[in-house]
N, C-alpha and C positions, 0 to 999 in steps of 0.2 A: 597411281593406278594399280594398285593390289605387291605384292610380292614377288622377290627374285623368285626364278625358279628352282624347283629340288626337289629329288629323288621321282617318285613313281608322278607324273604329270595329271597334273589338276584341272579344273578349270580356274581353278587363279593363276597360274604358270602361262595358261591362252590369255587373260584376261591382261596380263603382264605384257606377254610379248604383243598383245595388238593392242594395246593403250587403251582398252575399255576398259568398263567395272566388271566384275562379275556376276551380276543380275543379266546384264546384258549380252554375255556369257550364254549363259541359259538359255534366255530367249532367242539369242541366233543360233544356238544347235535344234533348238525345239521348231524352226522353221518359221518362231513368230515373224510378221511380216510389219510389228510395230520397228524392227530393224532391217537400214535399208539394207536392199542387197546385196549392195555393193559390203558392207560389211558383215553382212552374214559370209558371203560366201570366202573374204577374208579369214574371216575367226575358223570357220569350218577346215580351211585349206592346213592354218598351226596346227589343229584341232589332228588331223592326218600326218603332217609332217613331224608331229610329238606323238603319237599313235595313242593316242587318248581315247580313249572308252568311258561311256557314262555309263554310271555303277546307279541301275535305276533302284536297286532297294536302298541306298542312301539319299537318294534324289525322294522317292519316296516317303520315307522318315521324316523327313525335313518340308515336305510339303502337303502329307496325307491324303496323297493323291497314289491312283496304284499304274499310272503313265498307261494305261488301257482302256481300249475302245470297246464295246459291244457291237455288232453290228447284225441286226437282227431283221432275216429273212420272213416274210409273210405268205401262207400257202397262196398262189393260183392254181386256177386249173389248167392244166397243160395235156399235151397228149401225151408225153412220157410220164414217168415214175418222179419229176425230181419237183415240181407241184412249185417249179419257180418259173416267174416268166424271164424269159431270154435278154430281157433289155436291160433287167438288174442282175442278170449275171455278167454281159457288160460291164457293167458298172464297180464290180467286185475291184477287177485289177487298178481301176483307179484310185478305189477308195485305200488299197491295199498300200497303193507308194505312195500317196499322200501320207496313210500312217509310218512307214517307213523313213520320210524325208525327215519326218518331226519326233522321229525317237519313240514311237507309239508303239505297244501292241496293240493287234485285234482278235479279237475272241470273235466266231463266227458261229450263228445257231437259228435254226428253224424254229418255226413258231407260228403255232395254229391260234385264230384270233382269241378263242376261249379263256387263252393259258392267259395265269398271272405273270404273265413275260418278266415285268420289268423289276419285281424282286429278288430274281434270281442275280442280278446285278449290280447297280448302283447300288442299293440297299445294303446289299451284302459286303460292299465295296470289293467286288471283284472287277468293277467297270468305272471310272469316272463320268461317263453319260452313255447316251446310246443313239448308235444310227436307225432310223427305220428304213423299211424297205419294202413297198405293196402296202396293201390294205383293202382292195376289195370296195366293196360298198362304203362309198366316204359316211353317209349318215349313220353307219353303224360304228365305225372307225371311231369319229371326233367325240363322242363321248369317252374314251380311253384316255382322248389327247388331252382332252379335261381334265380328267384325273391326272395325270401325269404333271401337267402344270400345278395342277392344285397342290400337290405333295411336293412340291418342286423338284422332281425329278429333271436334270439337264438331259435332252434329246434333241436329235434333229433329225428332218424324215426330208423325202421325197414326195413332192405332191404338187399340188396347185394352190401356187402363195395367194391367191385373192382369196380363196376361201380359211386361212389364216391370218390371224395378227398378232401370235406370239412373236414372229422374228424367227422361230423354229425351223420352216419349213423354206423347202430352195427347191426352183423349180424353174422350167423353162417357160417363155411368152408364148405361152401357145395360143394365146387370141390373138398375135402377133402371126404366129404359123400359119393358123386360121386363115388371113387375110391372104398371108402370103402363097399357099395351097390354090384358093380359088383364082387369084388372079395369075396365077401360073396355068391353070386350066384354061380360063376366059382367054388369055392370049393366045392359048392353041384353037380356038372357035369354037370352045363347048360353051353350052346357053344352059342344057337342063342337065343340074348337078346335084347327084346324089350324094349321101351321108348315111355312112353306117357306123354307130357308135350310139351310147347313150348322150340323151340333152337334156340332161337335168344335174339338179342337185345330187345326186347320188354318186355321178363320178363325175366331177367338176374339172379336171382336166379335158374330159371329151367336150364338156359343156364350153367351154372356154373356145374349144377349135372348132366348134358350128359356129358360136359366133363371130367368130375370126370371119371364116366363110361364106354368111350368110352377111357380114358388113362387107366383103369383095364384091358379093354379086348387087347388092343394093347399089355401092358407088359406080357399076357399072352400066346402071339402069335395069338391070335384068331383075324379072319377077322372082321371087321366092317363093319358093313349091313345098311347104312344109309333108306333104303326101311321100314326100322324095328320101325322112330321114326313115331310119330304121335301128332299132337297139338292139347293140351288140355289147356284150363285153370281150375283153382281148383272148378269145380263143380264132381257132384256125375255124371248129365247129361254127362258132357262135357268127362268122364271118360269113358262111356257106348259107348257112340258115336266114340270115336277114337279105341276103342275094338272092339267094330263092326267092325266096317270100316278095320282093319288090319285083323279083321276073315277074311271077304268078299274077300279082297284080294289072300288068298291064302296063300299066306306068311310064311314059318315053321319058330317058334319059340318055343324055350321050357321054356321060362322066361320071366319075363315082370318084369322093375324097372319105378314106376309112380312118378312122382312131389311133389306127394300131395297122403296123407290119402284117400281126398275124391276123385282123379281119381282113384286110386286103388281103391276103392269099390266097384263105376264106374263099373270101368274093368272088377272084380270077376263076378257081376252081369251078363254082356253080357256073360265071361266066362262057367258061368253054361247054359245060355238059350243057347248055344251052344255044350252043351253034357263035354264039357273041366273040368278036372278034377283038383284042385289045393293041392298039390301039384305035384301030378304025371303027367300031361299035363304041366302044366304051373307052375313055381312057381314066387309068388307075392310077392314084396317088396314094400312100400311107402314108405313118408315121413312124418315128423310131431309128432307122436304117439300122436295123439288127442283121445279124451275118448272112440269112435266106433272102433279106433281098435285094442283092445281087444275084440270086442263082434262080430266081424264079423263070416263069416264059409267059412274055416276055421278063428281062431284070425289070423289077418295080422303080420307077421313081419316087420319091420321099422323101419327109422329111427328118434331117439329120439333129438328134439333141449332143447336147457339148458334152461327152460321157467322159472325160478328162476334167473338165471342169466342173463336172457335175461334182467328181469323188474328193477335190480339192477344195470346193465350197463347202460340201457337206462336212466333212473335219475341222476347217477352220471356221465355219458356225457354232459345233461344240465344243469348241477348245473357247472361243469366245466366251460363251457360255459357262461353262467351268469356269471360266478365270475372271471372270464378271466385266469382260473389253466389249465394247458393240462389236457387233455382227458385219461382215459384209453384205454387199449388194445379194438380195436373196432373188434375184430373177435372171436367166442365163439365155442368151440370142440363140437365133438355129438358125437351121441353112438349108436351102430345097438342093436335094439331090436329084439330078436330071438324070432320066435313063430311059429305053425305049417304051416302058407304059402308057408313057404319055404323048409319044412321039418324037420326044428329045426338044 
């Protein structure tokens, strides 16, 4: 099993002292998960107790790979200056020690849909693939993803895996949420339940969580009021706006389940400058569980995506990728966070 040890420590010196090869070596410091834990976390612990350091520009040479991530932000609209939404900035710190557990850099950059994004890196080999992150209008978006596959450029994004079948893309069950949203309502005794969010093909994760919602209230027996949804994209505005607009209407409803965190705030907002009580008038569910809502009035209930396993899937789909392994499981559970919106 490789060589005694000597002088400045190797990875054949670990490779030696825990009876593995040294391929194997590699892939339990790189965090691959085709080794069990049990023996990564062995090799890792020699790896410490010989204070071995991977010399990534030789690692590099030897594999023509430059062990770096891209991880490329897509403008929102937001009410601040930083044109990112709050729920992938979240998502940063996971992505961040995912790349850190595996020996990664990451290279971090904004990017307006326009730009030739993705030459400034794989291309260039400044990046081995790339994360994405936002996109806006999915039907403007997937033409991109197209290109991108066609040139075989290695990426993986954030999104709504039904509307994919590269294997690229990792995302949570939100017609799963969907379900579980409405029938978290229904057992509080709302019958007529609003939606605010787009239902369509354009943004196919909203699309996904009406129908979650709109299969909760059918298995419930209750009528579907399609007069009831309203399009929003994830602004706080864009939230206010489609609440308005379905006051103004006239419309009874006694619940409203939003897209997004930030249309339910939105909502609450117009909510109150309309005399509407939450939860005794209206009760309010999001999505997301970004840091505002907890701090809302009432706290919003919502629901929670796995923003830990979001950043750990995402790296170990591209590292997949790059190294030609299948992919993991590309769909991630969520969990309703209960708080007074809804009446607990």
């Amino acid at each position: 099993m490789g060589r005694a040890p000597s002088g400045r420590p190797t990875s054949f010196d670990i490779a030696y002292k825990a009876g593995v090869s040294q391929p194997t070596v590699s892939r339990a410091l790189r965090g691959d998960k085709s080794v069990s834990e049990k023996t990564r976390e062995r090799i890792k612990q020699i790896a410490r107790d010989l204070n071995y350091t991977v010399d990534k520009n030789a690692s590099s040479l030897r594999s023509q790979r430059s062990n770096t991530i891209a991880l490329l932000f897509f403008e929102d609209p937001t009410p601040d200056e930083s044109m990112i939404n709050p729920f992938f900035l979240s998502m940063l710190g996971s992505i961040t020690r995912a790349c850190a557990a595996r020996g990664l850099d990451l290279l971090i950059s904004f990017q307006r849909m326009e730009d030739d994004w993705h030459t400034q890196y794989q291309d260039s080999h400044r990046a081995d693939g790339l994360i994405l992150l936002g996109y806006g209008d999915y039907t403007l978006y997937e033409a991109r993803l197209k290109e991108l596959q066609r040139q075989g450029t290695h990426f993986a994004r954030w999104g709504s895996v039904t509307s994919d079948h590269s294997g690229s893309t990792i995302g949570s069950d939100n017609y799963g949420a969907g379900c579980l949203a409405g029938e978290h309502l229904i057992a509080q005794g709302r019958r007529k339940i609003a939606f605010l969010g787009h239902a369509d093909g354009h943004y196919p994760e909203f699309h996904q969580r009406y129908r979650g919602l709109r299969k909760a209230l059918g298995e419930a027996g209750l009528s579907i009021d399609t007069t009831l949804q309203r399009d929003a994209i994830t602004t706080e505005e864009a939230g206010h706006a489609a609440m308005a607009d379905l006051i103004a209407s006239d419309a009874e409803f006694d619940a409203l389940f939003a897209a997004s965190d930030l249309i339910a705030i939105g909502a609450m907002r117009a909510l109150a400058e309309a005399g509407l009580s939450i939860p005794g008038d209206v009760a309010v569910i999001g999505f997301d569980d970004i840091p505002a809502a907890s701090f809302t009035n009432p706290p919003l209930t919502t629901i929670m995506q796995d923003i830990k396993g979001a950043g750990d899937r995402l790296v170990e789909t591209l590292l997949a990728k790059v190294e030609g392994r299948d992919a993991p499981d590309n769909r991630l559970p969520t969990r309703l966070i209960k708080r007074a919106s809804t009446g607990l």
